[in-house]
SERO-4910 file (N, C-alpha, C, O; in steps of 0.05 Angstrom, whole numbers):
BEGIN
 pado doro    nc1    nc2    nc3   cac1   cac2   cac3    cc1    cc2    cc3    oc1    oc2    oc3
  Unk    A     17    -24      0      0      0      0     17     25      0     35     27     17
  Unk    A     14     44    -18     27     75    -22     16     87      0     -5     77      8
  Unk    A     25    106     12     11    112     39     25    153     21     44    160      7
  Unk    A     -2    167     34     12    202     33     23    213     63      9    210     83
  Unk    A     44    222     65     60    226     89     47    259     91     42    277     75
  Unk    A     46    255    121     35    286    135     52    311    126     42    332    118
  Unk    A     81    304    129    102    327    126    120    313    114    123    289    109
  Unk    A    138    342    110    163    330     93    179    317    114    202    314    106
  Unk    A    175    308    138    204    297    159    191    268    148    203    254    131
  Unk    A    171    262    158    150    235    153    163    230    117    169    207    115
  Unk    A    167    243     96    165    240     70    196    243     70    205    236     48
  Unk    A    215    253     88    244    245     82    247    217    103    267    204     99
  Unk    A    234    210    117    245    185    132    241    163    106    258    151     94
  Unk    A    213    162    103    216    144     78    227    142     57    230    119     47
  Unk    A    233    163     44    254    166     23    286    147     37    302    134     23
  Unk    A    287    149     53    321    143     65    313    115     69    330     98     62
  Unk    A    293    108     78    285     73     86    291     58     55    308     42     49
  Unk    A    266     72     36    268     57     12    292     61      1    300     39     -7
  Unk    A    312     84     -4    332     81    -19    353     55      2    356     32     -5
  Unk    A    365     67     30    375     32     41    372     11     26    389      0     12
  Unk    A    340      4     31    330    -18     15    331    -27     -5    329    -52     -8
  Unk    A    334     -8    -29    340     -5    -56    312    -17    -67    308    -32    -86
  Unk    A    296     -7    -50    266    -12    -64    260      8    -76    250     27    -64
  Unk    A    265     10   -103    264     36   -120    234     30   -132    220     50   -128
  Unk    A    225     15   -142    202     18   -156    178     29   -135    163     47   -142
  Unk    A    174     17   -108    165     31    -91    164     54    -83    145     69    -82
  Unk    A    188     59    -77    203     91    -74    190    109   -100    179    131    -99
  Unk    A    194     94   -121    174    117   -146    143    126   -145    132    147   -153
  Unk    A    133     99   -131    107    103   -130     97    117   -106     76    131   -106
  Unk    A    114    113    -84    103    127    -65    104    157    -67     87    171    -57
  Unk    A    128    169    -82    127    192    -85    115    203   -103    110    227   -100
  Unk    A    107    191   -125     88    200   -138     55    201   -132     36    209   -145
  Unk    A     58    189   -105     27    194    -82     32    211    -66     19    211    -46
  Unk    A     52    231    -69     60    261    -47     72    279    -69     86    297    -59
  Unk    A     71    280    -93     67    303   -109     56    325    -93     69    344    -85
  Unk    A     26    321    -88     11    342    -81     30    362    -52     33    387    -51
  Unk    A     41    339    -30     51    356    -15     81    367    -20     84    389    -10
  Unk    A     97    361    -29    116    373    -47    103    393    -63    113    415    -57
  Unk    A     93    396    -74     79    417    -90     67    440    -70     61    463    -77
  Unk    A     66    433    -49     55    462    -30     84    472    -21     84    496    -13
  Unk    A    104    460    -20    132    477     -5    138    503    -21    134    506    -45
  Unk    A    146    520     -4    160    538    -19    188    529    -29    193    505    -26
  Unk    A    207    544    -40    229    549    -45    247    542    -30    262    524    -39
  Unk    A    252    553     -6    266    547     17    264    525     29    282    517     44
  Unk    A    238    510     23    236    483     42    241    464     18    247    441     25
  Unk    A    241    466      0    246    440    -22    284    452    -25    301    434    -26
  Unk    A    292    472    -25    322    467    -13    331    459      5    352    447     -1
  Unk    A    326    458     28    335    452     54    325    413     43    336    395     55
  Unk    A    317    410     34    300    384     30    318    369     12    325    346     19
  Unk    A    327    380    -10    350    379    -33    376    370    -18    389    350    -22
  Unk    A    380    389      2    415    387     14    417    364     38    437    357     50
  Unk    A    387    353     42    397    338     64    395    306     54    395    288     71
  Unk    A    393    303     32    398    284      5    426    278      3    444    293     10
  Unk    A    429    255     -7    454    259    -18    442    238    -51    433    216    -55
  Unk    A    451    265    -72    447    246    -96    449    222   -112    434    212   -129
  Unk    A    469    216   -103    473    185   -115    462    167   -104    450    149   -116
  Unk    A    464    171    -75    438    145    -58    411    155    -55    396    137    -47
  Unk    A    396    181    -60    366    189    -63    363    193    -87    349    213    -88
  Unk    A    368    185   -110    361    209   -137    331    212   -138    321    235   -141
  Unk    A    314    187   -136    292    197   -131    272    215   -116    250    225   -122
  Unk    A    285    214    -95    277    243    -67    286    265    -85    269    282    -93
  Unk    A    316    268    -92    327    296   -105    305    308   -128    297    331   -130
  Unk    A    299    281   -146    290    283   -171    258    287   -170    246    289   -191
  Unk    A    247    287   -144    212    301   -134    215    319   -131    203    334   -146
  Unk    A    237    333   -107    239    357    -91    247    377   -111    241    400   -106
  Unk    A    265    369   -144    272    396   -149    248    390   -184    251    402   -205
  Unk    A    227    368   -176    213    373   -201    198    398   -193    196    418   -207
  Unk    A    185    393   -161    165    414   -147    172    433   -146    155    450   -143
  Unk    A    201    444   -149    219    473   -146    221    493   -177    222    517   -182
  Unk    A    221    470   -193    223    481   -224    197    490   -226    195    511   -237
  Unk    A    174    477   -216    142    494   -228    138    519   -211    118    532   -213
  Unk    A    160    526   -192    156    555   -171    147    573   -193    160    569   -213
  Unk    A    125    597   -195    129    618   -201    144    636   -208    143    648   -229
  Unk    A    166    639   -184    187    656   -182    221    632   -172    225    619   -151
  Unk    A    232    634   -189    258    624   -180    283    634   -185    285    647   -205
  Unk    A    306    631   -171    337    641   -178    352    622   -202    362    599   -197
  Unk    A    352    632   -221    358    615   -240    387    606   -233    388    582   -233
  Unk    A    402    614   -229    434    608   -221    435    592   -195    453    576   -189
  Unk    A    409    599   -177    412    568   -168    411    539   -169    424    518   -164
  Unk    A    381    551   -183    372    520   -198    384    507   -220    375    486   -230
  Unk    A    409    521   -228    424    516   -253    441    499   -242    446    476   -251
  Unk    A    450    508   -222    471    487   -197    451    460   -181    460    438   -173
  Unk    A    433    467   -179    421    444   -166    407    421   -189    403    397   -184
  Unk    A    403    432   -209    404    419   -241    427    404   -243    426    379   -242
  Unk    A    448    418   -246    476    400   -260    488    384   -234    502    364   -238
  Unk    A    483    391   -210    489    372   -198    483    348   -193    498    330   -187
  Unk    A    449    346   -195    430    327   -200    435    303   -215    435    279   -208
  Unk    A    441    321   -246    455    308   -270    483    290   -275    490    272   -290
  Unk    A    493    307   -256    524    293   -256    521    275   -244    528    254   -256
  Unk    A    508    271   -211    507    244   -198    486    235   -199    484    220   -179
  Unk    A    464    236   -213    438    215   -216    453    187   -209    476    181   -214
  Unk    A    430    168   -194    433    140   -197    420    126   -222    395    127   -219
  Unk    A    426    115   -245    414    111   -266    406     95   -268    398     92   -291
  Unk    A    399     72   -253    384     56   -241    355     61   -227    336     46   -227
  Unk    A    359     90   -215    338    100   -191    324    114   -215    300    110   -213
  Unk    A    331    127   -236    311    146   -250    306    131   -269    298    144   -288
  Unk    A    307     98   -275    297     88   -296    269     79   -281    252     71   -296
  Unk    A    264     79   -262    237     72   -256    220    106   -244    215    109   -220
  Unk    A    215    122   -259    208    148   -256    223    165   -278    237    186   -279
  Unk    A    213    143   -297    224    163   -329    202    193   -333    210    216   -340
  Unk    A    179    187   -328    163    198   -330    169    231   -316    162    253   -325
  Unk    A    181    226   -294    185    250   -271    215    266   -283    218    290   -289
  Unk    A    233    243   -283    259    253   -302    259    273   -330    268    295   -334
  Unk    A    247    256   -346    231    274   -366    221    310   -366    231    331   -377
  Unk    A    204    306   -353    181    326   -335    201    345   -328    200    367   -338
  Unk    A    224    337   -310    245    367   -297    258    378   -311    263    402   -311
  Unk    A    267    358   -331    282    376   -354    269    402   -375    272    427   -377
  Unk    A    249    377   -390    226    392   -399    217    422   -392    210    438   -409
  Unk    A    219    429   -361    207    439   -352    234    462   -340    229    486   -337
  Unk    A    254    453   -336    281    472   -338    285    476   -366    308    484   -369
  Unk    A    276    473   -384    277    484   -415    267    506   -413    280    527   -416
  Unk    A    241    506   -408    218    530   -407    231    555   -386    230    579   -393
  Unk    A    241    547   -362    252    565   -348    273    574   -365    273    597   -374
  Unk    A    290    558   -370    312    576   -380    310    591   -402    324    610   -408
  Unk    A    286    581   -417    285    601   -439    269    627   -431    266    645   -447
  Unk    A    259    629   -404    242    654   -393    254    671   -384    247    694   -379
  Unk    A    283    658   -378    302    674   -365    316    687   -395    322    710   -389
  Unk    A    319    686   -407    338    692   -427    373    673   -427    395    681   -436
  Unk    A    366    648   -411    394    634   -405    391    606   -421    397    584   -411
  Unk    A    380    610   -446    388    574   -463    413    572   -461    421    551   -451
  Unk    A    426    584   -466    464    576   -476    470    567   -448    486    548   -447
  Unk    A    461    575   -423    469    569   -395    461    535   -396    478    520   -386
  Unk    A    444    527   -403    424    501   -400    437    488   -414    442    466   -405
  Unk    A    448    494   -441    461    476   -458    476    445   -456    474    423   -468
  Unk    A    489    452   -439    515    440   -429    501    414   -408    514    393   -408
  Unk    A    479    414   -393    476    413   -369    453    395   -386    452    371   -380
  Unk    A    438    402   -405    426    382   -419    437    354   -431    431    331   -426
  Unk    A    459    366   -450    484    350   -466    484    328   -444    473    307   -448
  Unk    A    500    332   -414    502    318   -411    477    303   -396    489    283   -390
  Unk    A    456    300   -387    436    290   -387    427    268   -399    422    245   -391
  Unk    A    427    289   -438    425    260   -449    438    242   -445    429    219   -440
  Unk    A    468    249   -448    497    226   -449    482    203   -419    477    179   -418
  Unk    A    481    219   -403    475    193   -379    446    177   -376    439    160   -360
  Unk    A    428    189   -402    402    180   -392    400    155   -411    394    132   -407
  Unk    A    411    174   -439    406    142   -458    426    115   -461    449    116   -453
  Unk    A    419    101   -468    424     79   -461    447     67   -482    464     51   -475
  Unk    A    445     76   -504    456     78   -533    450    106   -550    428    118   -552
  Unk    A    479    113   -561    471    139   -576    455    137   -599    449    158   -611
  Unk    A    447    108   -606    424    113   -625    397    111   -615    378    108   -630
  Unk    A    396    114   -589    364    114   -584    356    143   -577    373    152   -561
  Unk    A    340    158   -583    324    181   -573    314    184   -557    297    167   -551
  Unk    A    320    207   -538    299    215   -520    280    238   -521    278    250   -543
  Unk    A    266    247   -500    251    263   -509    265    288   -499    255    310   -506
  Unk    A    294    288   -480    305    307   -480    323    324   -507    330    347   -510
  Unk    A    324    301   -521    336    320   -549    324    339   -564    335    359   -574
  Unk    A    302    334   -566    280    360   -563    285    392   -557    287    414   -568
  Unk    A    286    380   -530    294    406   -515    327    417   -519    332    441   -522
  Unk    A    344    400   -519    370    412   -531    371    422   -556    383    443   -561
  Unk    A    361    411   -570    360    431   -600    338    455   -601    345    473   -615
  Unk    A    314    458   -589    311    479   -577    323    498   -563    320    520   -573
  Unk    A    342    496   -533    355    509   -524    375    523   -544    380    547   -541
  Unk    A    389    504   -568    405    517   -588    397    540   -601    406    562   -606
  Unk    A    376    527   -606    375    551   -631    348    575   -617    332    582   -635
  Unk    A    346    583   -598    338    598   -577    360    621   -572    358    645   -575
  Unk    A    389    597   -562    416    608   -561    431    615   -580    455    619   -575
  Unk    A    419    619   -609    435    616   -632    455    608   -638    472    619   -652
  Unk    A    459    585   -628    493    564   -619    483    547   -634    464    559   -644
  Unk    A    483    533   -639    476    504   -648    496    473   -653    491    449   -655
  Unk    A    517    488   -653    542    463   -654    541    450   -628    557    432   -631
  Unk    A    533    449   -609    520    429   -595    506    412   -602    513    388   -603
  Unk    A    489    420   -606    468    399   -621    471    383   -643    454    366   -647
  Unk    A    496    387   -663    502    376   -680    503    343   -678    487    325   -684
  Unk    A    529    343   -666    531    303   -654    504    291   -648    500    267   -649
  Unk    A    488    308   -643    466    280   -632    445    290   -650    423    280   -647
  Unk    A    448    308   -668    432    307   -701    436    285   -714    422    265   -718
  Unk    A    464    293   -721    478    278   -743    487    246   -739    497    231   -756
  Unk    A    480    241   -710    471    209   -705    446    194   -715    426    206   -708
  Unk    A    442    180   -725    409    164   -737    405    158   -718    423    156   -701
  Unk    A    384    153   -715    367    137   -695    348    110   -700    331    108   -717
  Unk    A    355     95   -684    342     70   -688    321     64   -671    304     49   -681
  Unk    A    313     73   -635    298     69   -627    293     92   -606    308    112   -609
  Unk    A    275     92   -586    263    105   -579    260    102   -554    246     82   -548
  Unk    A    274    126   -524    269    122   -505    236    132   -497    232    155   -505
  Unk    A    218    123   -486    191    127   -485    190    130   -456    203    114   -442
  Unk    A    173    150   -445    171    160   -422    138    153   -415    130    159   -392
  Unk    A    125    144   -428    102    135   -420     77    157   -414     57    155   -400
  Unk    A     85    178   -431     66    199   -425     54    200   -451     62    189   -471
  Unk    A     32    216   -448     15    230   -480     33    240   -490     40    229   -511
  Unk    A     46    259   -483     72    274   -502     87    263   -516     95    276   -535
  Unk    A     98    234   -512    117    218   -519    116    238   -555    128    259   -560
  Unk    A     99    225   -570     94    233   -600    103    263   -607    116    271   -626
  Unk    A     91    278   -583     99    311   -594    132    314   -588    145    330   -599
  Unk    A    141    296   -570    176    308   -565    180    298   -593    180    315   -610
  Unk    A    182    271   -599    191    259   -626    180    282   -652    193    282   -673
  Unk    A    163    297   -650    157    321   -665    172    343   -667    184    356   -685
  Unk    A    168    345   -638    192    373   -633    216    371   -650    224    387   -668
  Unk    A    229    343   -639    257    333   -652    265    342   -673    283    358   -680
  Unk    A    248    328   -685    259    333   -712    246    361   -737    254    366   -759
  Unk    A    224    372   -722    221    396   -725    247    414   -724    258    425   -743
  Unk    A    253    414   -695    281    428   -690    311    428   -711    328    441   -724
  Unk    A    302    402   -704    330    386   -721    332    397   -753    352    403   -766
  Unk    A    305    397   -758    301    410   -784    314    440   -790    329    449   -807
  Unk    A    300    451   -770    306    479   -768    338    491   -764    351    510   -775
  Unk    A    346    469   -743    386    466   -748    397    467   -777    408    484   -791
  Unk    A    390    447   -780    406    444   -807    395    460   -835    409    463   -855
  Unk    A    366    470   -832    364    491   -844    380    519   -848    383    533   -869
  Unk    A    388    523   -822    396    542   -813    431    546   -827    445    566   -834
  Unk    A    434    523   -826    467    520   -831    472    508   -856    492    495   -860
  Unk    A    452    513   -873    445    502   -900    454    477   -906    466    472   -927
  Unk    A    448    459   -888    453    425   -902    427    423   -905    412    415   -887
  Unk    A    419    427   -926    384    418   -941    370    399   -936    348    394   -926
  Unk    A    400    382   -952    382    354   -952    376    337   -923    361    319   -917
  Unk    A    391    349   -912    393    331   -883    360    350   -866    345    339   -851
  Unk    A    359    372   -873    336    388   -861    320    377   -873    302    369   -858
  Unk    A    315    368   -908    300    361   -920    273    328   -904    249    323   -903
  Unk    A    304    312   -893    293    290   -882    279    291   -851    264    274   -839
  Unk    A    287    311   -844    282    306   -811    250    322   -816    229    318   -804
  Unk    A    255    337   -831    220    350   -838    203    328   -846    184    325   -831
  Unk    A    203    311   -865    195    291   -873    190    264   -857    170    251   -860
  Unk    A    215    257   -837    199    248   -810    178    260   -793    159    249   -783
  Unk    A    186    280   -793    168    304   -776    132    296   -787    111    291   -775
  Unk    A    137    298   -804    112    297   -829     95    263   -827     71    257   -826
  Unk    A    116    248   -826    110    218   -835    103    206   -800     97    182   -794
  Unk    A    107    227   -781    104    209   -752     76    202   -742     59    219   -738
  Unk    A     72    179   -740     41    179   -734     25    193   -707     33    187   -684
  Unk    A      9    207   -711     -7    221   -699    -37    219   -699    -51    216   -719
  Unk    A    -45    220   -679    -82    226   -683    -94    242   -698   -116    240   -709
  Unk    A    -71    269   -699    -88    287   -722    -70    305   -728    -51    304   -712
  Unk    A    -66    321   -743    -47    333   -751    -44    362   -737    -63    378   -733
  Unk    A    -15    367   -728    -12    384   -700      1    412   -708     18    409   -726
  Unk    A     -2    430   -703     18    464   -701     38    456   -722     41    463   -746
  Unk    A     55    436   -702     87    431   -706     84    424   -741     96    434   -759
  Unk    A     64    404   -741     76    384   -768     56    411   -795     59    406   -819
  Unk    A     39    434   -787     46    446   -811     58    460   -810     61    471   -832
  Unk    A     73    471   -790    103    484   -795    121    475   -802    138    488   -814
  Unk    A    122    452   -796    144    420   -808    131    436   -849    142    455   -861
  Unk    A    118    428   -854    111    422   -882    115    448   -888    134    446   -904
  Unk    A    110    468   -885    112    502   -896    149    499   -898    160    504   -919
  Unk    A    160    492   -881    192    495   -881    201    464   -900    224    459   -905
  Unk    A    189    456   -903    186    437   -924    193    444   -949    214    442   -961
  Unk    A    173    452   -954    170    473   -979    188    496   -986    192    505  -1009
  Unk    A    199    504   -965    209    526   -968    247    510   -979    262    516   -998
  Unk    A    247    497   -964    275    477   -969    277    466   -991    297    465  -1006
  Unk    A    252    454   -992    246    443  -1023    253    463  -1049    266    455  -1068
  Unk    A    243    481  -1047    246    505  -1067    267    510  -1072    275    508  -1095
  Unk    A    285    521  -1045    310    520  -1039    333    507  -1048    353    520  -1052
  Unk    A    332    476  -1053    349    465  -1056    349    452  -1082    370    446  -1095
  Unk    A    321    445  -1092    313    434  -1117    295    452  -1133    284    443  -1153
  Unk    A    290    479  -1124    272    488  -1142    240    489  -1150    224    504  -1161
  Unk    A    239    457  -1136    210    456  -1138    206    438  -1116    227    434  -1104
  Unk    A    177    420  -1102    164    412  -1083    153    395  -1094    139    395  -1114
  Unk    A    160    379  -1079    160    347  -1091    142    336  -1064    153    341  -1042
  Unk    A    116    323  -1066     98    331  -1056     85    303  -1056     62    302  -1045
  Unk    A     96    280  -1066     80    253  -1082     74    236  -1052     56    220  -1045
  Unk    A     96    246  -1038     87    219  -1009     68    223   -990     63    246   -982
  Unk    A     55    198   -980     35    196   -965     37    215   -940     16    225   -934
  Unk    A     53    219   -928     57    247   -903     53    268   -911     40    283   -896
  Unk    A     66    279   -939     54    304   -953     31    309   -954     21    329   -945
  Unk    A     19    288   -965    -16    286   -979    -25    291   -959    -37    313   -957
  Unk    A    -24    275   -939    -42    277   -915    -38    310   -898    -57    321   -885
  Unk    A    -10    324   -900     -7    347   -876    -23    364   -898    -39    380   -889
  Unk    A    -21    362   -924    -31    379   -942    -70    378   -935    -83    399   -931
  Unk    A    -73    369   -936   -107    352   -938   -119    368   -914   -142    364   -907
***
């Protein structure tokens, strides 16, 4: 039985029992039944909450307390940039494979901050390595690559993002949410927009055309902006818009 703990002392004792134990799948679920009270702390109490962690043996306590700190209203971005990359550096990668869903979610969600701040190029780095520790193989995707080629070209940098463009991909880390489909959108939306940017056509040419060809319920923002920059590449590189495949027909329709 998941039980909701009164306070955060009650919600750090158990955090310290289950990690001992290395009952992590537990440890995921229970804290995902105290969202709500993590979600009432201020600032100051989900830090004090942060430092009396230690990351490598809690990642999942770390990885609640600073999801609830990233949705604050108001935050010090240069702190949470430090309490981000430290996170990152010593995650247990064992502990956040069962709470992909939550892992996901903080990054995601330090994207949006950082770009409110005016600090993508700050995030850059702190993503990069994220991915490097989350995926499993550099040919599988996550839904954080998304957000790093976003952060790029936000930051007008983009040679970051290059290496894990210019990698193919064969499979697909899945976080188990509705979104799964729109990051894989974003992706290669973005991705598109990279290499547009830096005039490799044909390589923009394709990642639009995934963008286009990804199955969906219905056709979204992204994928006719995907197809308008389509076209526009198309023109661009061949002159004309070549238009015959079934992803076309359909974003067109």
């Amino acid at each position: 039985k998941v039980n909701r703990c009164a306070n955060m002392d009650q919600l750090m004792k158990s955090i310290l029992k289950h990690s001992e134990d290395r009952n992590y799948i537990t440890l995921a679920e229970f804290l995902q039944s105290n969202v709500e009270l993590l979600g009432k702390q201020d600032s100051q109490s989900l830090d004090n909450f942060v430092e009396a962690l230690d990351v490598s043996k809690q990642s999942l306590g770390v990885l609640a307390a600073l999801c609830a700190k990233v949705q604050l209203p108001s935050l010090d971005f240069q702190q949470l940039l430090g309490q981000v990359t430290t996170f990152t550096t010593f995650f247990d990668g064992e502990q956040v494979t069962h709470a992909r869903a939550t892992f996901a979610s903080l990054y995601h969600q330090f994207t949006k901050v950082a770009v409110q701040h005016n600090k993508a190029l700050c995030a850059v780095n702190v993503m990069r390595l994220a991915i490097d520790r989350y995926r499993e193989l550099p040919t599988k995707l996550t839904s954080l690559h998304a957000d790093l080629a976003q952060l790029c070209l936000v930051a007008k940098c983009v040679k970051p993002v290059l290496p894990y463009l210019d990698q193919d991909i064969d499979d697909f880390i899945l976080e188990g949410i509705p979104s799964d489909s729109e990051h894989i959108l974003r992706y290669y939306y973005y991705g598109g927009m990279v290499y547009t940017l830096i005039r490799r056509y044909q390589r923009a040419l394709l990642f639009y055309t995934v963008c286009l060809a990804t199955p969906t319920s219905a056709i979204s923002a992204i994928m006719l902006e995907a197809f308008k920059k389509y076209v526009l590449v198309s023109l661009l590189k061949q002159g004309k818009v070549c238009n015959k495949t079934k992803c076309l027909q359909r974003t067109v329709k």
